[in-house]
PDB file of N, CA, C and O in Angstrom:
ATOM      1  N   UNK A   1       1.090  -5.973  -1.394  1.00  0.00           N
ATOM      2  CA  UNK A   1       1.188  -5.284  -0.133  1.00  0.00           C
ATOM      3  C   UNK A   1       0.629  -6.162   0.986  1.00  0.00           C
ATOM      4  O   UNK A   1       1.401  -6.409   1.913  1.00  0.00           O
ATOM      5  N   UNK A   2      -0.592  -6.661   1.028  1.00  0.00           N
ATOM      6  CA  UNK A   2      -1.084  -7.609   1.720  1.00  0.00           C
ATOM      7  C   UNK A   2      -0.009  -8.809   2.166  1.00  0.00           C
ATOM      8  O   UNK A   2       0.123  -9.059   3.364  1.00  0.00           O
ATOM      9  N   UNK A   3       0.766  -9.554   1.142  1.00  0.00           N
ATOM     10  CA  UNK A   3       1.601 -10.459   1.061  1.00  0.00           C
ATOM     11  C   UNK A   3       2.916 -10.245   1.991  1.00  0.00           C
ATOM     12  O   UNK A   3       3.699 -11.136   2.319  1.00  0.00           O
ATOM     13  N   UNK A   4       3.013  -8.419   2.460  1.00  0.00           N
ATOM     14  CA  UNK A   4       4.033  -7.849   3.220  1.00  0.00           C
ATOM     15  C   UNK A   4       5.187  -7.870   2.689  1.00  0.00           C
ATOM     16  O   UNK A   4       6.268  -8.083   3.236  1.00  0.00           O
ATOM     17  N   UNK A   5       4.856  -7.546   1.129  1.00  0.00           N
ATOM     18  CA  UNK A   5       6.088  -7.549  -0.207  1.00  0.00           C
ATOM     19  C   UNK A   5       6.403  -5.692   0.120  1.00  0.00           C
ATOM     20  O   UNK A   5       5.655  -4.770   0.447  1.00  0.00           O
ATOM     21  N   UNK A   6       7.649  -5.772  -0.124  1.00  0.00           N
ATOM     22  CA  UNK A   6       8.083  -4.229  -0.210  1.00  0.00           C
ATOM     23  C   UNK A   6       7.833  -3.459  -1.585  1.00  0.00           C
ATOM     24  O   UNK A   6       7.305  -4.145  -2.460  1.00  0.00           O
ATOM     25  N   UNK A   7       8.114  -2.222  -1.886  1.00  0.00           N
ATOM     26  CA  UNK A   7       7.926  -1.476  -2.950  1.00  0.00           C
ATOM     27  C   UNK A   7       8.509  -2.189  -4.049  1.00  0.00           C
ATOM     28  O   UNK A   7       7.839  -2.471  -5.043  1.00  0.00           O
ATOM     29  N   UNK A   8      10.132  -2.604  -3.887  1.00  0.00           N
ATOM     30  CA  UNK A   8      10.854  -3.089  -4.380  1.00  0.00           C
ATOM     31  C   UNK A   8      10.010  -4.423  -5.330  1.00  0.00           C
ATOM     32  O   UNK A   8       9.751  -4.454  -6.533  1.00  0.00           O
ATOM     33  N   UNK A   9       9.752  -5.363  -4.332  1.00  0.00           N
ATOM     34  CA  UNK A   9       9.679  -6.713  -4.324  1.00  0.00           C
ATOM     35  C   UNK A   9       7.860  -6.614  -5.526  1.00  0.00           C
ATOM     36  O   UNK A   9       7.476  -7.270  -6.494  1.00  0.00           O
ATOM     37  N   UNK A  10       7.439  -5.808  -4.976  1.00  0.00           N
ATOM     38  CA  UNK A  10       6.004  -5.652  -5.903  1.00  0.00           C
ATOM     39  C   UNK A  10       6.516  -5.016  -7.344  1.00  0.00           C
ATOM     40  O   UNK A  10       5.779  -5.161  -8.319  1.00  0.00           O
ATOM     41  N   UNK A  11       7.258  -4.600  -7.427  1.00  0.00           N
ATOM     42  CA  UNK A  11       7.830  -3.661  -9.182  1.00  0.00           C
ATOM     43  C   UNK A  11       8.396  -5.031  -9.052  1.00  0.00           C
ATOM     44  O   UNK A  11       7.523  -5.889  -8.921  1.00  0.00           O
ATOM     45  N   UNK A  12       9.133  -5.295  -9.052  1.00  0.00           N
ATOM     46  CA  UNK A  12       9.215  -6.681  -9.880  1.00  0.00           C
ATOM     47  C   UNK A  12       8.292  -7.974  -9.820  1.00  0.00           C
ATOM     48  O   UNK A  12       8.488  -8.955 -10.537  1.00  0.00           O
ATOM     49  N   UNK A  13       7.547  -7.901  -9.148  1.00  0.00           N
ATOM     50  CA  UNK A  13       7.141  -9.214  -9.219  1.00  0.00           C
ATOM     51  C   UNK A  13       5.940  -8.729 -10.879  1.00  0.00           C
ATOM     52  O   UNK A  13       5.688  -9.434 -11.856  1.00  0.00           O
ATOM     53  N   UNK A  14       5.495  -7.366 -10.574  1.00  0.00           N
ATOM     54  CA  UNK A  14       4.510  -6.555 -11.527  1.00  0.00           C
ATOM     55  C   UNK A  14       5.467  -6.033 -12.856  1.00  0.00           C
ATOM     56  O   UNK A  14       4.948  -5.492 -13.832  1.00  0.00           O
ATOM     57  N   UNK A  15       6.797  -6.255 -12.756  1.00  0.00           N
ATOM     58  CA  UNK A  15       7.792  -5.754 -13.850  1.00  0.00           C
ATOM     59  C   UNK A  15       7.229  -4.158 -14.127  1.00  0.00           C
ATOM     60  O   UNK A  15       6.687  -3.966 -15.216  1.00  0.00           O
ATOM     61  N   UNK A  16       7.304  -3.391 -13.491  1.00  0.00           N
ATOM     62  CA  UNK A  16       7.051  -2.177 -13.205  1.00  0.00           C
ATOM     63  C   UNK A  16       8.181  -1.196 -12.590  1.00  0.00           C
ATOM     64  O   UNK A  16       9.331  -1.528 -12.303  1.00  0.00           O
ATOM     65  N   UNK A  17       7.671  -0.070 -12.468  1.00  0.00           N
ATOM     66  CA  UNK A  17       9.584   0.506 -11.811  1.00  0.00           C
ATOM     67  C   UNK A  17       8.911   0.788 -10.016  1.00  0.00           C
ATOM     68  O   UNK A  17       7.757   0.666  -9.606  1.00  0.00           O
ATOM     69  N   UNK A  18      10.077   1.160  -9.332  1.00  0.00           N
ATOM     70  CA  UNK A  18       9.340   1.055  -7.634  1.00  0.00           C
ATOM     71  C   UNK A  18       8.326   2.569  -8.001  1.00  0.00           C
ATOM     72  O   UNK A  18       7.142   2.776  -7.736  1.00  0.00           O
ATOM     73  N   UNK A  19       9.291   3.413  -8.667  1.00  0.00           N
ATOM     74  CA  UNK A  19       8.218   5.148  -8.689  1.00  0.00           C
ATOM     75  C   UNK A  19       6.806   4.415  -9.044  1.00  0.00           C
ATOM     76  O   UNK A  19       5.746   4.878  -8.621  1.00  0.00           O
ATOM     77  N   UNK A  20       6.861   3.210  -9.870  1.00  0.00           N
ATOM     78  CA  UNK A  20       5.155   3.466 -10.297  1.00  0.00           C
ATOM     79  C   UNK A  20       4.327   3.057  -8.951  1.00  0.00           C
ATOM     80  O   UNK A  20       3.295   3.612  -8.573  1.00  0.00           O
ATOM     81  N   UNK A  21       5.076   1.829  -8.223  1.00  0.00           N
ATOM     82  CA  UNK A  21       4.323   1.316  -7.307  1.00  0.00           C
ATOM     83  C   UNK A  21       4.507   2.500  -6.173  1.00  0.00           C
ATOM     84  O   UNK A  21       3.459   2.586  -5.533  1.00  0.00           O
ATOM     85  N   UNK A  22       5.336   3.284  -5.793  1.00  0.00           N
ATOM     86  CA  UNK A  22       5.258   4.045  -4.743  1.00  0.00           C
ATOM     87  C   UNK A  22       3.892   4.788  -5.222  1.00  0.00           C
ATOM     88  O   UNK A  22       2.829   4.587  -4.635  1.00  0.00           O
ATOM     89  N   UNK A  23       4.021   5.762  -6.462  1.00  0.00           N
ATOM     90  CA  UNK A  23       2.887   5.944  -6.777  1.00  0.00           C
ATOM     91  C   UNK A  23       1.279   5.911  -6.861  1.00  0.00           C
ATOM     92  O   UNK A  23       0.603   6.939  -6.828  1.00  0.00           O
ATOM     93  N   UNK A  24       0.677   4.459  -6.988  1.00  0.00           N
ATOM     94  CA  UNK A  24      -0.476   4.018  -6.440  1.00  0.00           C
ATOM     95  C   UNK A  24      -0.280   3.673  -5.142  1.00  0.00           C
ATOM     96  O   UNK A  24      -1.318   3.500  -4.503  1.00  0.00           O
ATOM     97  N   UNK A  25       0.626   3.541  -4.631  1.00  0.00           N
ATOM     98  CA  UNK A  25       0.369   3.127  -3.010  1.00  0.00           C
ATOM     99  C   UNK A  25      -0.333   3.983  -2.413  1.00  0.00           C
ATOM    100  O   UNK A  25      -1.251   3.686  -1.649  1.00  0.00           O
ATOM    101  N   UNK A  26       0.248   5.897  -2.877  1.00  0.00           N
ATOM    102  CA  UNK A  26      -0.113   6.738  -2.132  1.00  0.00           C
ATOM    103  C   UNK A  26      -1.256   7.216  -2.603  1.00  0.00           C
ATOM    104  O   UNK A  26      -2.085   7.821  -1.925  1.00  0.00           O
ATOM    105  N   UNK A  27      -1.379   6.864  -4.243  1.00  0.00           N
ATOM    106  CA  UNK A  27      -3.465   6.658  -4.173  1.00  0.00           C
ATOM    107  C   UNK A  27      -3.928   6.451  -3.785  1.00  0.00           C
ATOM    108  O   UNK A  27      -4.758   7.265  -3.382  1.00  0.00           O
ATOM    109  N   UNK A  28      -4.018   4.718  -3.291  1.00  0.00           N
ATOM    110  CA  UNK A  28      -4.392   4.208  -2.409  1.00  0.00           C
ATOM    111  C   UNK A  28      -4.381   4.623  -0.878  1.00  0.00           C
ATOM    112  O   UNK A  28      -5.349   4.189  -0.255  1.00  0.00           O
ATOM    113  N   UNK A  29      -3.321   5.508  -0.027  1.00  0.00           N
ATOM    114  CA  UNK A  29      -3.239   5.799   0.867  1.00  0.00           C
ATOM    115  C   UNK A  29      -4.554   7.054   0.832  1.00  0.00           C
ATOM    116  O   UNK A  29      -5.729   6.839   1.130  1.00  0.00           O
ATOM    117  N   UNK A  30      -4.082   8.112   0.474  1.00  0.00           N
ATOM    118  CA  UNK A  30      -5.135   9.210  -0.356  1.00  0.00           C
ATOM    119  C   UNK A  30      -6.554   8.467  -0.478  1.00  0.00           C
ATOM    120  O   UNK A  30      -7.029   8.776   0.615  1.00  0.00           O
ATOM    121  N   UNK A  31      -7.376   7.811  -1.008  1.00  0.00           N
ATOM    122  CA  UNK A  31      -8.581   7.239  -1.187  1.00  0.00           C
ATOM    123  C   UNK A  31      -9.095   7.243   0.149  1.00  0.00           C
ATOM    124  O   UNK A  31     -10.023   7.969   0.505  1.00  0.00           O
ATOM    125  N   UNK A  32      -8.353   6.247   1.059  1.00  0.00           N
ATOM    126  CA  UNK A  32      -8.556   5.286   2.335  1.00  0.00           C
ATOM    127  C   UNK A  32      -8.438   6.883   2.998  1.00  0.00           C
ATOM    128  O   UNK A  32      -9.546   6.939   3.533  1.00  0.00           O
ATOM    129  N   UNK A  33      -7.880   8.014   3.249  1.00  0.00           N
ATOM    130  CA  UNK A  33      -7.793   9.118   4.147  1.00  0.00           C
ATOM    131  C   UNK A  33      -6.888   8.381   5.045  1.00  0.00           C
ATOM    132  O   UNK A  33      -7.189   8.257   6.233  1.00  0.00           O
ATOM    133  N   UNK A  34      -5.748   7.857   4.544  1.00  0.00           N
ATOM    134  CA  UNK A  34      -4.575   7.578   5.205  1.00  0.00           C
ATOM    135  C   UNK A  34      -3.475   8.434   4.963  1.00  0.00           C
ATOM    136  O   UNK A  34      -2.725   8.332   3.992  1.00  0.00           O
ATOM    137  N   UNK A  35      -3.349   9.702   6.310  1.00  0.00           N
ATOM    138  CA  UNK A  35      -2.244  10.573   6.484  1.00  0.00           C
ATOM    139  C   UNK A  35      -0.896  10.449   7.125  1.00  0.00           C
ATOM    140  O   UNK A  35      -0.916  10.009   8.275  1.00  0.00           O
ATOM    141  N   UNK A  36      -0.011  10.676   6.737  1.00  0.00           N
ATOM    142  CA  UNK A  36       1.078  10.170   7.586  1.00  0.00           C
ATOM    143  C   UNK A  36       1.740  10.650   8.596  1.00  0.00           C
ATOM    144  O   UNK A  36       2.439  11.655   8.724  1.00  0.00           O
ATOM    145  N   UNK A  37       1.410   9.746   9.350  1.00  0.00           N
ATOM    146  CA  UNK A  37       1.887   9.306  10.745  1.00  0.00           C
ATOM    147  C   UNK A  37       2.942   8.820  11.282  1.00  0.00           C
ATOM    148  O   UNK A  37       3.395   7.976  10.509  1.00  0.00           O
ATOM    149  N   UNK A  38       3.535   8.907  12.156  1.00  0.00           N
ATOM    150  CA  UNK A  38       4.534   8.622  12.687  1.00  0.00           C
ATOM    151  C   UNK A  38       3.943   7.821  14.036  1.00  0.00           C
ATOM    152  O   UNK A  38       4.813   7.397  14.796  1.00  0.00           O
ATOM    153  N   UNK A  39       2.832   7.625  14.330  1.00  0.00           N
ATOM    154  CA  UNK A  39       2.097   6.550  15.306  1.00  0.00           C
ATOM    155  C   UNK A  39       1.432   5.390  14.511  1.00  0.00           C
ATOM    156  O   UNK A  39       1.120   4.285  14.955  1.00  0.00           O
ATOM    157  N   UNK A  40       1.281   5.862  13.254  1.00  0.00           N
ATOM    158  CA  UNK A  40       0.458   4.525  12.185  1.00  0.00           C
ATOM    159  C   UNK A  40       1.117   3.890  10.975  1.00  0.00           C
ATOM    160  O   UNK A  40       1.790   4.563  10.195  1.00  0.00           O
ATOM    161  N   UNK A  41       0.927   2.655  10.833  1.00  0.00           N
ATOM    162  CA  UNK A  41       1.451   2.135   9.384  1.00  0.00           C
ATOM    163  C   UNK A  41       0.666   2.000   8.265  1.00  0.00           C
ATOM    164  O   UNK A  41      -0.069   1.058   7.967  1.00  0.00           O
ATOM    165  N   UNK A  42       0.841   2.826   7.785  1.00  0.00           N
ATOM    166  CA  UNK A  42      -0.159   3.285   6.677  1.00  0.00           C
ATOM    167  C   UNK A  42      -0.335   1.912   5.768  1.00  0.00           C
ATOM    168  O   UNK A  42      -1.525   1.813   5.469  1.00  0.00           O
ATOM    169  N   UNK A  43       0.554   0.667   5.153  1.00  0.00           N
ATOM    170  CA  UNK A  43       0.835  -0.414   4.441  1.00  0.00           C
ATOM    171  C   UNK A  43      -0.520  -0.948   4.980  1.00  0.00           C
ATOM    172  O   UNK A  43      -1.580  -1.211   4.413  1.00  0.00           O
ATOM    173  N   UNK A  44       0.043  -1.043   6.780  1.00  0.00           N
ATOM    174  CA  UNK A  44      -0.868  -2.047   7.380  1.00  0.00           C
ATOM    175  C   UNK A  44      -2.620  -1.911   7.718  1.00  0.00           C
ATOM    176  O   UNK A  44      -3.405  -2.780   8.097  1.00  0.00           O
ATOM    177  N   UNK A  45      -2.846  -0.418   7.399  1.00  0.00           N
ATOM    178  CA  UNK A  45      -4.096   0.075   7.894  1.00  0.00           C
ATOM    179  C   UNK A  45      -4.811  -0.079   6.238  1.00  0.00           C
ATOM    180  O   UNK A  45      -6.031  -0.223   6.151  1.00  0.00           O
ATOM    181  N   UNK A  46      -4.055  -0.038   5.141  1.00  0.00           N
ATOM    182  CA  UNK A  46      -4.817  -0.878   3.951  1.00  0.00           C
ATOM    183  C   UNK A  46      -5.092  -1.608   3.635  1.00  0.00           C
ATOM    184  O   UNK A  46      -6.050  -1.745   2.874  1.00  0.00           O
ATOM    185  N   UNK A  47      -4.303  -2.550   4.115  1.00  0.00           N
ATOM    186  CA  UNK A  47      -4.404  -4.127   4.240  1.00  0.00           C
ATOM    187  C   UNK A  47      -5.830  -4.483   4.902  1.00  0.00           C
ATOM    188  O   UNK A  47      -6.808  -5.106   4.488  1.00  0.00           O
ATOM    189  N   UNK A  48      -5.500  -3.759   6.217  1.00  0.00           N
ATOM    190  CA  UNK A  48      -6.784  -3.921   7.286  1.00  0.00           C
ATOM    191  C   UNK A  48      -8.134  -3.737   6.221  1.00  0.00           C
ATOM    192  O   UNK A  48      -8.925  -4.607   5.858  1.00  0.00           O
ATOM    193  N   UNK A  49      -8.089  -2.160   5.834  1.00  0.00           N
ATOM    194  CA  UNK A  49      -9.264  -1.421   5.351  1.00  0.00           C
ATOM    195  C   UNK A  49      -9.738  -2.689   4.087  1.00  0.00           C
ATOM    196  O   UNK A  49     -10.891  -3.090   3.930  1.00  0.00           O
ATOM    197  N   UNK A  50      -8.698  -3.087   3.403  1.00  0.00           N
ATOM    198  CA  UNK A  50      -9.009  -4.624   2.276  1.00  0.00           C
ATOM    199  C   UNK A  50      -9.640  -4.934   2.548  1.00  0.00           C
ATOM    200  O   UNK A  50     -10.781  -4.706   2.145  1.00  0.00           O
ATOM    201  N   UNK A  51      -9.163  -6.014   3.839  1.00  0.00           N
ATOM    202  CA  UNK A  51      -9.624  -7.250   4.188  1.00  0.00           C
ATOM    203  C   UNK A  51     -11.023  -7.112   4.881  1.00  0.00           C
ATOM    204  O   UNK A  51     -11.745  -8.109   4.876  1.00  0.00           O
ATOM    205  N   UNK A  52     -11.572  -5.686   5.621  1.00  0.00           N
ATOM    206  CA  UNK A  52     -12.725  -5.343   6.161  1.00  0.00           C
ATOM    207  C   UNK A  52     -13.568  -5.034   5.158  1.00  0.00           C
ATOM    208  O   UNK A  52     -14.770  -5.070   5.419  1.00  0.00           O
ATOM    209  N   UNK A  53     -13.140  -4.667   3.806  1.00  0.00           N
ATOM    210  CA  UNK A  53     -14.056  -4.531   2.712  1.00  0.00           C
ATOM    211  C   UNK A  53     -14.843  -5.719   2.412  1.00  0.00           C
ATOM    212  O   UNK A  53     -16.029  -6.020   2.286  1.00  0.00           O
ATOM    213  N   UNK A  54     -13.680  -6.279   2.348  1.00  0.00           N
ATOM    214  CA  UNK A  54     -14.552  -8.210   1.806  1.00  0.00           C
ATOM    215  C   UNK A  54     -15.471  -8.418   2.123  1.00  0.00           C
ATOM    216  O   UNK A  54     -16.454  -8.639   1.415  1.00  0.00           O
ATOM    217  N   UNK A  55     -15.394  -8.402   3.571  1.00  0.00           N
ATOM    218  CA  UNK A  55     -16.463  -8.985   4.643  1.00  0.00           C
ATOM    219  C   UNK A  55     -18.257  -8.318   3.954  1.00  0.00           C
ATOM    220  O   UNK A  55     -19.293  -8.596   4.558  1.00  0.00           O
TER     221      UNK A  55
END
C-alpha cells in the first residue's frame, strides 16, 4: 500500500485473492479509526499514520 500498489497488484504480488487484501485493508482502516469519507483517502492517511509511527 505504501508502494501505491492497488488491491489487485498486492494479491498478487502476496499470491493471495484481492477479497483477502480488501479485507485487512479495512482492519487496518478500522484500527487507525479511519471512516469513510468522501473528503479523505483512507490508503493515504495509513501510509501517513505508518510512516509517523516509525518516527
Amino acid at each position: 500500500m505504501a508502494q501505491g500498489r492497488t488491491n489487485a497488484a498486492i494479491a498478487g504480488r502476496l499470491v493471495v485473492t484481492e477479497r483477502a487484501i480488501a479485507k485487512h485493508t479495512a482492519n487496518i482502516f478500522a484500527k487507525l479509526g479511519l471512516e469513510v469519507s468522501d473528503d479523505d483517502n483512507r490508503r493515504v492517511l495509513a501510509v501517513l499514520a505508518y510512516l509517523d509511527h516509525g518516527r
